[in-house]
C-alpha positions in Angstrom: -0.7 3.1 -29.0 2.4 4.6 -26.6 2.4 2.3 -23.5 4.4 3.3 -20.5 7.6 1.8 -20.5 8.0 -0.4 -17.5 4.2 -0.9 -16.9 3.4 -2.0 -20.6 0.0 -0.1 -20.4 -1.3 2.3 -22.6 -3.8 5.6 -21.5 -7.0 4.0 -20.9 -6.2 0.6 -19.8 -6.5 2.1 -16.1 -8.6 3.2 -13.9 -8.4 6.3 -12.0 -8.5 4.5 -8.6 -5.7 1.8 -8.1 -5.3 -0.6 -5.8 -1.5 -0.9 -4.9 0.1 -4.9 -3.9 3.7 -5.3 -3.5 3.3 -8.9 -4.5 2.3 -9.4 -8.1 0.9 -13.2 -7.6 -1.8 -11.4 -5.5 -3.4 -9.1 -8.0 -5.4 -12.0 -10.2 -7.2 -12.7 -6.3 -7.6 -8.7 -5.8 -9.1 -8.4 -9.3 -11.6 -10.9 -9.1 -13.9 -8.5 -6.5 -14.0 -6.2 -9.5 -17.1 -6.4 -12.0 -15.6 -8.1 -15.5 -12.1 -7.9 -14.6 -9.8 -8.0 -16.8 -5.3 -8.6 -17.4 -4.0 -5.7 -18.9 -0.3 -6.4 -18.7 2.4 -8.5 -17.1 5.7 -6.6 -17.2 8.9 -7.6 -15.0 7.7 -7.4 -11.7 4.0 -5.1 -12.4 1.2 -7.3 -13.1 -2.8 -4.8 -13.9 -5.7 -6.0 -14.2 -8.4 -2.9 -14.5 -12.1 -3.7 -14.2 -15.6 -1.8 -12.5 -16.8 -1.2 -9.3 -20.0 0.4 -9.1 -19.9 1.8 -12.7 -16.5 3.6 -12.6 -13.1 2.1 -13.4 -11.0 0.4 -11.1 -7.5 -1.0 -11.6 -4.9 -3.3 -9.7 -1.2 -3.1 -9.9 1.5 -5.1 -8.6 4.3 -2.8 -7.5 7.2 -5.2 -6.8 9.4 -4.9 -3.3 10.8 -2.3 -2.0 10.6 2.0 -2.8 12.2 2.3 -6.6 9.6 0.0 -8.1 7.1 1.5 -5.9 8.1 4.9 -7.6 8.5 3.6 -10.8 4.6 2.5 -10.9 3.2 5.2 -9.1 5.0 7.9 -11.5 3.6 5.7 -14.5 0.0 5.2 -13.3 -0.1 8.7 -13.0 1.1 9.8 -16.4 -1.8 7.3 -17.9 -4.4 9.1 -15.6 -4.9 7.6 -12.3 -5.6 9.6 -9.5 -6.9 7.7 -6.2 -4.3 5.1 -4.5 -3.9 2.7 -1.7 -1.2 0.5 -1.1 -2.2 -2.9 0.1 0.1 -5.1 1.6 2.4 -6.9 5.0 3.5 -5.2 7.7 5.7 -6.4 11.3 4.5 -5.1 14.4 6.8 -3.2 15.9 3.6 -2.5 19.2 3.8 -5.6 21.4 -0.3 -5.2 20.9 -0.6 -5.8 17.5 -1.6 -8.9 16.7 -1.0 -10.8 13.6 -3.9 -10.5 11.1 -5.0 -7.2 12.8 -4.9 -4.0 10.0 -2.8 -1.3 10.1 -4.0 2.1 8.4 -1.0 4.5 8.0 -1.7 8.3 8.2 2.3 8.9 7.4 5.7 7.1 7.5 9.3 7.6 9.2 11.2 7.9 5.9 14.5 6.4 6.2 14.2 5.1 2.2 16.8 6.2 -0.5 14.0 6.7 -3.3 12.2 9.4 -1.7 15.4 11.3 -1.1 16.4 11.5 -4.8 13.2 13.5 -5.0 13.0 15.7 -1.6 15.5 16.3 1.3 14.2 14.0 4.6 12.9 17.4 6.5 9.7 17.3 3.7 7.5 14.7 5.8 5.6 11.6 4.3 2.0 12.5 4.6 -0.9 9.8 3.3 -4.2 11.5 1.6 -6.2 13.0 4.0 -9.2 12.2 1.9 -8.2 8.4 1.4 -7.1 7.8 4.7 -10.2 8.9 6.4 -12.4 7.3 3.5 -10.1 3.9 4.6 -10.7 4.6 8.4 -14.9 4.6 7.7 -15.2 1.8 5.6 -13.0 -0.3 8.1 -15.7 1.1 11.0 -19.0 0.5 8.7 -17.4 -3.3 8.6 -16.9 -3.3 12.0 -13.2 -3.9 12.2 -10.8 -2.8 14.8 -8.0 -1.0 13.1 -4.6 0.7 14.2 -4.0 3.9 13.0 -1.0 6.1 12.8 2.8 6.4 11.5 4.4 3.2 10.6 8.2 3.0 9.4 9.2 2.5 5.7 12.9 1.2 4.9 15.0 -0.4 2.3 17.2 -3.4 4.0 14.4 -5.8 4.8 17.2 -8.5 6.5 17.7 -5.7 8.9 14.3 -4.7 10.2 12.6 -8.1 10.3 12.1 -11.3 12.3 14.2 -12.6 9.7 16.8 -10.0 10.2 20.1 -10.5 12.8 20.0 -10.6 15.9 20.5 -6.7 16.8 17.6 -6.0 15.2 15.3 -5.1 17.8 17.8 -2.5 19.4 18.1 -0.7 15.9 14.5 -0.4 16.3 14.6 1.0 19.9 13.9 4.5 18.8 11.3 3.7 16.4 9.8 1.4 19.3 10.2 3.9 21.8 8.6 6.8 19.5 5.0 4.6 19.1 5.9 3.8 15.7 3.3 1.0 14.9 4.5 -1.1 12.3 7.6 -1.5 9.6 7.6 -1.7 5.4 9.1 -1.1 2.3 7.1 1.1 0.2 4.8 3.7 1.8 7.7 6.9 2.6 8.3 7.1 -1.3 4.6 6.7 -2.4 3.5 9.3 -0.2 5.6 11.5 -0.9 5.4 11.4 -4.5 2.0 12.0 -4.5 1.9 14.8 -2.5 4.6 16.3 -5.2 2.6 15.2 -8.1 -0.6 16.2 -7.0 -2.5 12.6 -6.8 -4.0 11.1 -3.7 -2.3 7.9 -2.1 -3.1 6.0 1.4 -1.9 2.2 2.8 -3.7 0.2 4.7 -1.7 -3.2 5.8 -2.2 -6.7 7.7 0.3 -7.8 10.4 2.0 -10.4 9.4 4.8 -11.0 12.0 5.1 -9.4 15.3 8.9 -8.2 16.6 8.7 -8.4 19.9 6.9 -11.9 20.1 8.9 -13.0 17.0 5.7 -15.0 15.9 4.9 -14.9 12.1 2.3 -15.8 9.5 4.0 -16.8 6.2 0.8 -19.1 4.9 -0.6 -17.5 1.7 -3.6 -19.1 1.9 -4.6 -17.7 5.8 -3.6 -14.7 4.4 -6.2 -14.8 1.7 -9.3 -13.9 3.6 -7.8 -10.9 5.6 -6.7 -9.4 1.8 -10.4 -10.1 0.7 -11.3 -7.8 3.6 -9.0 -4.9 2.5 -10.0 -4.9 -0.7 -13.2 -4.9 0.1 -12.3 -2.1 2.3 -10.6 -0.3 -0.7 -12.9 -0.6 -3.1 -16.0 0.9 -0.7 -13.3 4.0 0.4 -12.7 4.2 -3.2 -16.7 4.1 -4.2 -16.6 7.4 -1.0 -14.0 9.0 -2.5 -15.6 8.7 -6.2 -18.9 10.5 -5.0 -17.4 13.2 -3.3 -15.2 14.2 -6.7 -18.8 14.1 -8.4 -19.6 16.6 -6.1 
């Protein structure tokens, strides 16, 4: 059985909706709201586990930091058949009124990552899913949680575009700041926009984890815990949306 190279998973060992982490040690806590869960791999930095949600197949895979190992998973998954995905992960503030813990849900991205350009010049824009984001948006309302929606900024330096980063970094940000940009990652731009090239469906929805302007910062796993519970649980209902409207 051929297994994709980085991934280590062969055709059928995923499910056609994915849930997307950046962080691999968070995908055995997403997996356990599937129905019989099980690991499928653990390659480098990509850790799937694949299970059922309401009677169709779901998967989660770790993509690692940053837009090249983004890429490299997205462009795997979709050669062994997935279709539906949403990144799930951090995000710093980049709104004064975003408060830690609040969710983000990204309808498109500032692109100023190098992966994306290997594929497409920087005038092509870096559009989620329609369909996912607006499946994301009302199963975040049935729940009754206030969410942020709009165009957040993905990058590649994170030490200069954090509260970790020097001290400048604020006035690098002044024209993202200035243009409403809500938030800052790593990994949106280049899944966007390879989706939209390869014909699959991709969205993000995000927690704030440190604010710029206030400099505060939530770096405890375990109060982090709960609020990815919620976005899973978020994902997997947009997911169960999305699944009925392909059944037509």
């Amino acid at each position: 059985m051929k297994k994709a190279h980085h991934l280590q998973v062969a055709c059928g060992e995923v499910g056609e909706f994915v849930i997307l982490p950046g962080d691999p040690g968070r995908c055995e806590h997403i997996a356990r709201h599937f129905e019989e869960p099980r690991l499928v791999a653990s390659s480098r930095e990509f850790v799937t586990y694949t299970g059922k949600h309401k009677g169709f197949s779901v998967s989660v895979v770790s993509t690692g930091m940053g837009c090249p190992s983004a890429a490299i998973a997205l462009e795997e998954l979709i050669t062994l058949g997935a279709k539906h995905f949403v990144r799930l992960g951090t995000t710093g503030a980049l709104k004064k009124d975003l408060k830690i813990g609040e969710i983000v849900i990204a309808n498109s991205a500032v692109r100023t990552d190098g992966t994306s350009l290997e594929y497409i010049p920087m005038e092509f824009p870096a559009i989620a899913d329609i369909d996912v984001t607006n499946a994301l948006c009302e199963a975040s309302r049935k729940k009754g949680i206030r969410t942020h929606i709009g165009t957040i900024w993905s990058h590649d330096a994170f030490y200069k575009g954090s509260v970790f980063a020097d001290p400048d970094f604020l006035e690098r940000e002044r024209w993202l700041i200035d243009a409403g940009i809500l938030s800052v990652e790593n990994e949106s731009s280049a899944l966007f926009v390879i989706s939209y090239l390869r014909k699959v469906k991709t969205g993000t929805i995000l927690t704030v984890v440190a604010n710029h302007h206030t400099r505060e910062v939530l770096v405890d796993e375990e109060r982090l815990l709960p609020i990815f519970d919620l976005m899973t649980e978020i994902c997997l209902e947009a997911f169960e949306k999305l699944n009925t409207a392909k059944r037509g």
